[in-house]
C-alpha positions in Angstrom: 149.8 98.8 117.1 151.4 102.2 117.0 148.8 104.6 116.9 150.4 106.9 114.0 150.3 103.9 111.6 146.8 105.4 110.9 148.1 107.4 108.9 149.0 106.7 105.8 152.4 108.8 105.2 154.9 108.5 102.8 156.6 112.1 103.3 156.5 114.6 105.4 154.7 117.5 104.1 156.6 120.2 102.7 155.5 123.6 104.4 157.2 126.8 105.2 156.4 125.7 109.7 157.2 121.9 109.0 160.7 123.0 107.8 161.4 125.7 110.8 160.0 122.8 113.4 162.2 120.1 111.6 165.3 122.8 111.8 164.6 123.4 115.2 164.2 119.7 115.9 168.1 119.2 114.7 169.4 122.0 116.7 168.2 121.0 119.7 169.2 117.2 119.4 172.5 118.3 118.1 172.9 120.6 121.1 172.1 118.0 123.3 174.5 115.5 121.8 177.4 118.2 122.2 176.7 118.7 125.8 176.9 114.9 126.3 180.1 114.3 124.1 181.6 117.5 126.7 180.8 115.9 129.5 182.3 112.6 128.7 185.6 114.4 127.7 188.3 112.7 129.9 186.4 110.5 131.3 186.1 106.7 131.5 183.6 106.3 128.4 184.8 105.0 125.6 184.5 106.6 122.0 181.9 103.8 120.8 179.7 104.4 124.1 179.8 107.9 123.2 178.9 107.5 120.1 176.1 105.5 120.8 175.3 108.4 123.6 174.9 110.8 121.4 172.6 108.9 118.9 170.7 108.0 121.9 170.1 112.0 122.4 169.5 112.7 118.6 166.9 110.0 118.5 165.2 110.7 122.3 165.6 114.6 120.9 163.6 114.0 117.4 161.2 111.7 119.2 160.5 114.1 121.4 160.3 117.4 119.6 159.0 116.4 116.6 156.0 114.4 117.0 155.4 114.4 113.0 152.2 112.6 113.0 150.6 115.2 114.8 151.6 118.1 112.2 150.1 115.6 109.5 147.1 115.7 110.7 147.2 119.4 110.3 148.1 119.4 106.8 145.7 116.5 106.3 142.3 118.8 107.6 143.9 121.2 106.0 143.9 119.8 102.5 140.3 119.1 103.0 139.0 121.9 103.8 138.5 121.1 107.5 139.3 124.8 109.2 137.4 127.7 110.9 136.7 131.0 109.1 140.2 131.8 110.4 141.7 129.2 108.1 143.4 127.7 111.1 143.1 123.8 111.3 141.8 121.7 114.3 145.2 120.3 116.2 145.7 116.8 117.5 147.0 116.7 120.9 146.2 113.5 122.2 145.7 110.1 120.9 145.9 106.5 122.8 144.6 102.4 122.3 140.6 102.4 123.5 140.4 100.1 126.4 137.8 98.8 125.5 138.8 97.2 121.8 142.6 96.9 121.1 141.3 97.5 117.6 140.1 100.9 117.8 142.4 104.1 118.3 141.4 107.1 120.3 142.4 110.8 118.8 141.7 114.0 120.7 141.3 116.7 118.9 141.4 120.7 120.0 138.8 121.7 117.6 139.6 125.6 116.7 135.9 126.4 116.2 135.5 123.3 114.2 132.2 122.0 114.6 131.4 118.9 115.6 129.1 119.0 112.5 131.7 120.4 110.7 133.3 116.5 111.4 130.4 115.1 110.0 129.8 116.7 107.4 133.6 115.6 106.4 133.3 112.1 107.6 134.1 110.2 104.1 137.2 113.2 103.9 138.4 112.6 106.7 138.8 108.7 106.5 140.5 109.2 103.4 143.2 111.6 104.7 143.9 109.7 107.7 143.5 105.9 105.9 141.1 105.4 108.8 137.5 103.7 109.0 135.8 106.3 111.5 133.6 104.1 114.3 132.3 107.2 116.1 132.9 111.2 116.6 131.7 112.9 119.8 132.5 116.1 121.5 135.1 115.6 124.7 134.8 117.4 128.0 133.1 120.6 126.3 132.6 121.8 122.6 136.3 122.7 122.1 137.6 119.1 121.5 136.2 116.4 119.4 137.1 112.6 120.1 137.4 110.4 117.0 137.4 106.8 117.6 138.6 104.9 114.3 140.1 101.9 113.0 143.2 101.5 110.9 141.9 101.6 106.7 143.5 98.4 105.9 140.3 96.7 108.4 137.3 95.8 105.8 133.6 94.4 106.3 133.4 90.6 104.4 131.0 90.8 101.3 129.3 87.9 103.2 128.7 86.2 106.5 127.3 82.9 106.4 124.9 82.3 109.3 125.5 79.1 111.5 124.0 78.0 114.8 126.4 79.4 116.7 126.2 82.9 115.9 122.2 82.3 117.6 122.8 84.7 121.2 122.5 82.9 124.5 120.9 85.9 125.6 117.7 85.4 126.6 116.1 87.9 123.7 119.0 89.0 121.7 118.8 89.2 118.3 121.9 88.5 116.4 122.5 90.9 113.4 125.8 90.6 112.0 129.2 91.5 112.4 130.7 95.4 112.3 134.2 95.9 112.4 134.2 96.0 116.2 132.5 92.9 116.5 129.4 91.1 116.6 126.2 93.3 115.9 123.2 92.5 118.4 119.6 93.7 119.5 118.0 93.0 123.1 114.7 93.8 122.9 114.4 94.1 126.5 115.9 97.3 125.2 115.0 97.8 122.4 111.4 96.4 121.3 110.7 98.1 117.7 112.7 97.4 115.1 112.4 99.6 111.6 114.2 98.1 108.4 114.5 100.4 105.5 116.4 99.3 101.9 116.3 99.4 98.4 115.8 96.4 96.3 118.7 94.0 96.2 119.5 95.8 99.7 118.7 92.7 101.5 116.5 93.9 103.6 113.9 91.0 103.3 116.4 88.3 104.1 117.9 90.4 107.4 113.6 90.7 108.5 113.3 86.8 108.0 116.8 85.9 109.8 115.5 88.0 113.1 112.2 86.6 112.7 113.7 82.7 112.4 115.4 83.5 115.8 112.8 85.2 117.5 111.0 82.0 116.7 113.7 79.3 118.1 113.4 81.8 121.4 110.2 80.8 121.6 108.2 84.2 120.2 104.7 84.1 118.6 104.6 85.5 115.1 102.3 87.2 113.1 103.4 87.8 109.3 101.5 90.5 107.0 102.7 89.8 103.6 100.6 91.3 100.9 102.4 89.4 98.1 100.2 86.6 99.4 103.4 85.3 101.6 105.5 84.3 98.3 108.8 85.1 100.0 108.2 82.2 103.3 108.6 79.3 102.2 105.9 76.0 103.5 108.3 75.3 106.4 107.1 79.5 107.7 103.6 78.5 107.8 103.9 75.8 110.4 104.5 78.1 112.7 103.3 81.5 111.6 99.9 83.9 111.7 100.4 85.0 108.2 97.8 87.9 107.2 97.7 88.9 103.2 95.3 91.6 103.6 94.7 94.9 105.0 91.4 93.8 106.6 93.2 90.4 107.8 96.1 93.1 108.9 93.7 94.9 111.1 91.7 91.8 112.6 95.8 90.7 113.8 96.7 94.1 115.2 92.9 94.8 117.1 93.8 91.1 118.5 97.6 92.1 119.6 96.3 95.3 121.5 93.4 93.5 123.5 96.3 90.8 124.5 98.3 94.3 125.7 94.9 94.8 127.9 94.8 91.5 129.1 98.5 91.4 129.7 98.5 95.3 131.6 95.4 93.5 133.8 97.1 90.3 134.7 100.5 92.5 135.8 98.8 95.0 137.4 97.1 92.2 139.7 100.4 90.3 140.6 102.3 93.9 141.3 104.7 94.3 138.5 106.2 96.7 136.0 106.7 94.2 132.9 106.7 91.3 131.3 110.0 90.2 132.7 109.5 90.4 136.1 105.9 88.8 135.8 107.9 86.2 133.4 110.4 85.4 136.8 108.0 84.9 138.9 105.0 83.2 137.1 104.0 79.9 136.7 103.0 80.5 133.4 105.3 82.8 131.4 103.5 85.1 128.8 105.1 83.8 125.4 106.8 87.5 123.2 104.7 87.7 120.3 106.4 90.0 117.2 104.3 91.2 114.3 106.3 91.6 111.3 105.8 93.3 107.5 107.8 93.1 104.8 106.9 96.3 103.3 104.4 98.5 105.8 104.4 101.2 103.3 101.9 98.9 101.0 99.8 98.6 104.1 99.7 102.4 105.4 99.9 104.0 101.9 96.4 105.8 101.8 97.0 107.1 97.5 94.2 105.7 95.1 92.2 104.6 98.5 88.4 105.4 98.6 86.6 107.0 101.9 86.5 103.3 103.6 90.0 102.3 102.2 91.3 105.6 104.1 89.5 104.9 107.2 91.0 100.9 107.3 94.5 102.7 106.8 93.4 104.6 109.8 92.6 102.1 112.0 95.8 100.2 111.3 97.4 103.6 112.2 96.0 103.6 115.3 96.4 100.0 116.4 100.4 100.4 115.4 100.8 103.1 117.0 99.2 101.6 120.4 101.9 98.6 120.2 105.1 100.8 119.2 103.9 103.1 122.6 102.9 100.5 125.0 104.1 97.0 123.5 107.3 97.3 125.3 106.5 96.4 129.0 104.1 93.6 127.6 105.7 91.9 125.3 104.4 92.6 122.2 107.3 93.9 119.3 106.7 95.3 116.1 109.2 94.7 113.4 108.3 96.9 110.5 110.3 97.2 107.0 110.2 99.4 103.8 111.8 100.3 100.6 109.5 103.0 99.0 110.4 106.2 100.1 106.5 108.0 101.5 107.3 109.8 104.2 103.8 109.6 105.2 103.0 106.7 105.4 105.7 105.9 108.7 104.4 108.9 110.4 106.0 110.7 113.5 103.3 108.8 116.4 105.0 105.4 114.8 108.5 106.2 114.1 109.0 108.0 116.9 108.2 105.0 119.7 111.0 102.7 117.3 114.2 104.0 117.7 116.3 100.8 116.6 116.3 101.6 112.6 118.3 99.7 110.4 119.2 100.3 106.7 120.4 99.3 103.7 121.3 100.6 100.4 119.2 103.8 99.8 119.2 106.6 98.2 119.3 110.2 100.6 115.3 110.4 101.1 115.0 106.5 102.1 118.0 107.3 104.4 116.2 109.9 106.0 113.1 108.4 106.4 115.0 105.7 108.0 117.7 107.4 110.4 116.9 110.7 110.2 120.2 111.7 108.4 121.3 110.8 104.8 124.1 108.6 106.0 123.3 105.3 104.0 123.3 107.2 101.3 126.8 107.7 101.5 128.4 105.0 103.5 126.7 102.0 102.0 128.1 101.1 98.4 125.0 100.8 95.5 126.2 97.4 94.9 126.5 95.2 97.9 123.9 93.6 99.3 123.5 92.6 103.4 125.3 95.9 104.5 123.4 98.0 107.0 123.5 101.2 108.8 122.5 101.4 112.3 120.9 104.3 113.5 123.9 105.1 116.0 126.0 105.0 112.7 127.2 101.3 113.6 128.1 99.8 109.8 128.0 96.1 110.0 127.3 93.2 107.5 124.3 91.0 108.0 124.8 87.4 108.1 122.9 85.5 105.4 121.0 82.3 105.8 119.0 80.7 102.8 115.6 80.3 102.3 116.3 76.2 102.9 118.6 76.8 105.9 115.9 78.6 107.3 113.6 76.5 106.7 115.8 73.3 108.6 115.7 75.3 110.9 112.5 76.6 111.5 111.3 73.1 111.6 113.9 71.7 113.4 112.8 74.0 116.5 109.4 72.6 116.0 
C-alpha cells in the first residue's frame, strides 16, 4: 500500500508555490535529461536506449523533486483552518507502514506551532481532508512534531458482529469486546479491574454489560447483579447462576459482603507472603474464585434527589462500600462493572471514577461523554443511530459483538 493513497487527490492544487515547484520540477529533470542525451553523443547507445535514458531521468527527476503528496497536505490543513497565528501550515516530512499493523500508516508532521490540541480539536477535519480514519495523534520526539497514525477512509466498522464461541479469549481473564479497525478489542482485568459503561438508550450498552458478564461467568467468576427493574432484562437461564439484588438495601447487604471477602482475602495473602490474587492463585491449593459486581444503571442506585435523611445516608453507605472495591478490589479479586445512561455528574463521583479508568461509551450526547471519558469525543465520533459502537477511553472506536438474550442464555447454562 503506497502510503500517499491516503489521500484522496484528483488534482493537484492550483497555487501560486505549487506552480513555481512544479516549473522548477521540469527544469531540473529536463536539464538532467540533456546532460544524459550529451553524454551519449557518439557513443555506443542507441537512439531507443537514450530515449528511454532520458525518460528514466524525467521520471527519477519528478519523483524526486516533487513529492506532491506532501504539498497536499499543506493545502489540505490549510483549507481547514489548521495553521498558527502566522498563517503558515504544519508540513509533512515523513510518513512510513507501522510495523506493527500493515494496516495503519505513519505521518510525521513538523507542527509550526500547531498544537497538538490544535489536532484534536480538528480531528473529524482532518479525516475528511486526508480520506483517512485517524487511530491515534501523539506528539514525536518533542512538541514540534505530531505523529498521526491512520487508516486509509475506504476501511469501515460492520453495523454488526455476531458473537460466536470463538471470539471467547484464551486468556486467562480477558474480556472480549469487539472488533476496531485494527483488530480485535480486549480487556484483561489483571489490568484493568473496573470497568465503566456509559450510553444512551438504543446505545447498546445493556447488551455489551451482559456479553462481559456471560464470559466472566464461563471463566469461572462469581456474580452479583443489582438490577432495580426487578432483573427484567436477565432472562431465567441468569438466575442459575447469579446473586441478583433489586434493592438499594439488598445493594448494600451485597457490597458490605464483597468488602469483608476483600478483608478476608488481604488476611489470607498477607499470611502465605504475597502481593495478589494471582500469585496466591499459582500457588494455592484452593484458588480464590473473581467475583464481579455489576449494575445496569448505578445512577438509579447513587442518585440521592427526592431521598429523605435515611434514603441519603443508604446512598452513602453504598458510596462508601464502592468506593472501597474500585480502590482495593484490584489485588483481591473483586471487580466492579458499573454502567449508566442518565447524565448526573454526581452521582459517579471523583473517589469512584477515579480508581476505574477502563470507560467505555456509546451513543451520547457531549455531557454523558464527559461524564464518561472525560472529553466530549462520543459525542462526535459515534453516529446517533447505530447501536453496539463504543468509544474507548484511549479513543479506540470498535464495534461490540452482539449475542442474543437466547444465545446467552445456551450459553450460560451450557457452562453450568
Amino acid at each position: 500500500m503506497k502510503i500517499k493513497a491516503i489521500f484522496n487527490h484528483k488534482h493537484i492544487p492550483d497555487d501560486t508555490h505549487i506552480c513555481c515547484i512544479v516549473l522548477t520540477t521540469l527544469l531540473a529533470s529536463g536539464l538532467a535529461a540533456y546532460v544524459f542525451a550529451a553524454l551519449s553523443q557518439g557513443t555506443m547507445f542507441s537512439a531507443s536506449f537514450q530515449f528511454i535514458g532520458i525518460f528514466a531521468f524525467a521520471f527519477a527527476g519528478a519523483s524526486v523533486l516533487f513529492p506532491y503528496y506532501k504539498l497536499l497536505f499543506r493545502q489540505q490543513c490549510k483549507s481547514i483552518g489548521l495553521v498558527n497565528k502566522s498563517g503558515m501550515t504544519p508540513r509533512l516530512y515523513r510518513e512510513r507502514i507501522s510495523k506493527d499493523n500493515p494496516r495503519i500508516i505513519v505521518l510525521t508532521v513538523r507542527a509550526n506551532s500547531v498544537s497538538l490540541g490544535d489536532f484534536e480539536g480538528k480531528r473529524a477535519a482532518v479525516e475528511a481532508a486526508l480520506n483517512c480514519t485517524i487511530v491515534n495523534m501523539e506528539y514525536g520526539k518533542d512538541h514540534r512534531e505530531v505523529i498521526i497514525s491512520a487508516i486509509h477512509g475506504s476501511a469501515k466498522l460492520p453495523d454488526m458482529l455476531p458473537w460466536t464461541k470463538e471470539k471467547l479469549s484464551p486468556k486467562d481473564f480477558a474480556l472480549s469486546l469487539g472488533e476496531s479497525l485494527l483488530g480485535e478489542v480486549t480487556v484483561n482485568l489483571a489490568d484493568y479491574p473496573h470497568l465503566l459503561i456509559g450510553g444512551a438508550t438504543g446505545s447498546g450498552k445493556t447488551v455489551l454489560l451482559k456479553l462481559l458478564l456471560m464470559q466472566s461467568y464461563i471463566k469461572g467468576a462469581a456474580l452479583y447483579i443489582a438490577d432495580l427493574k426487578g432483573g427484567v432484562d436477565f432472562p431465567a437461564a441468569w438466575r442459575k447462576v447469579c446473586n441478583f439484588v433489586t434493592n438499594e438495601s439488598e445493594a448494600l447487604a451485597a457490597l458490605e459482603h464483597l468488602v469483608a471477602e476483600i478483608e478476608r482475602r488481604k488476611t489470607l495473602l498477607v499470611r502465605a507472603g504475597y502481593e495478589n490474587i494471582d500469585e496466591y492463585n499459582a500457588h494455592a491449593d484452593t484458588p480464590l474464585q473473581p467475583i464481579i459486581f455489576a449494575c445496569d444503571e448505578v445512577a438509579e442506585l447513587l442518585d440521592k434527589t427526592g431521598r429523605d435523611k435515611d434514603g441519603k445516608a443508604l446512598v452513602d453507605a453504598l458510596v462508601s462500600a464502592l468506593s472501597k472495591i474500585a480502590r482495593l478490589g484490584r489485588a483481591f479479586g473483586i471487580h466492579l462493572f458499573l454502567a449508566t445512561q442518565r447524565p448526573d455528574a454526581g452521582v459517579l463521583i471523583g473517589q469512584i471514577k477515579n480508581n476505574i479508568p477502563f470507560r467505555i461509551c456509546g451513543v451520547a450526547d457531549s455531557t454523558l461523554s464527559m461524564i464518561i471519558l472525560d472529553s466530549p469525543d462520543a459525542a462526535t465520533r459515534i453516529p446517533a443511530n447505530t447501536h453496539g459502537r463504543f468509544l474507548l477511553h484511549d479513543g479506540t472506536l470498535f464495534q461490540a459483538y452482539w449475542c442474543s438474550k437466547d444465545d446467552m442464555s445456551i450459553e450460560l447454562e451450557g457452562s453450568i
